[in-house]
C-alpha positions in Angstrom: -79.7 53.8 -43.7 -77.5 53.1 -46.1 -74.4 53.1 -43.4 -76.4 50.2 -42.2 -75.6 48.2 -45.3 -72.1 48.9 -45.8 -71.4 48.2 -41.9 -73.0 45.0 -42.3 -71.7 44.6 -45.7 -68.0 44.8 -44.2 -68.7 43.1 -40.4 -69.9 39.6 -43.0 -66.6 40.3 -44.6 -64.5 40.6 -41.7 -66.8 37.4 -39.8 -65.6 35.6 -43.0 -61.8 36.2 -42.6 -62.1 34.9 -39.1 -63.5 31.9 -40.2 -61.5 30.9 -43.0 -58.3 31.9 -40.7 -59.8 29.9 -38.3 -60.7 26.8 -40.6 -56.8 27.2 -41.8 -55.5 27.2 -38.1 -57.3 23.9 -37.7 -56.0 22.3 -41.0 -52.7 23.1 -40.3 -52.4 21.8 -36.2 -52.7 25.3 -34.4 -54.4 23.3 -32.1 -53.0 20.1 -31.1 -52.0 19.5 -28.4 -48.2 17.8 -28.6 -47.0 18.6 -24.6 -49.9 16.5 -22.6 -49.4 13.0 -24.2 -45.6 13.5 -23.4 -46.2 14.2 -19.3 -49.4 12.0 -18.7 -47.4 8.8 -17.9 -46.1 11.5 -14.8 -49.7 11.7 -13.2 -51.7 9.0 -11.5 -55.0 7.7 -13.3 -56.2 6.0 -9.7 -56.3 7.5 -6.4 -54.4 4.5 -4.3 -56.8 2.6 -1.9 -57.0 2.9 1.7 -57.4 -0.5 2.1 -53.4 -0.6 0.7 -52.2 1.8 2.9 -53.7 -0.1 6.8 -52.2 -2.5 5.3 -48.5 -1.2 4.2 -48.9 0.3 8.0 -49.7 -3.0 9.7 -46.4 -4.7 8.0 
């Protein structure tokens, strides 16, 4: 029984330095995200409208 404890004992301590690593990663922008904002202007927000393209085939 007392195995129990001490596994638990170091599985909150371990749990804990994932967190605080995890809370650091944030603080310090692990996580944002620098490469989309550079390539979005390359992608189209709007599908283009059919109406546009009987039309470009009529002329």
């Amino acid at each position: 029984m007392s195995s129990l404890f001490i596994l638990i004992g170091v599985s909150i301590v371990i749990a804990t330095g994932f967190l605080i690593a995890f809370i650091w990663s944030v603080k310090s922008g692990q996580y944002d995200d620098d490469y989309t904002p550079s390539v979005r202007m390359l992608f189209e927000n709007e599908p283009p409208n059919k109406e546009n393209k009987s039309i470009n085939k009529i002329k």
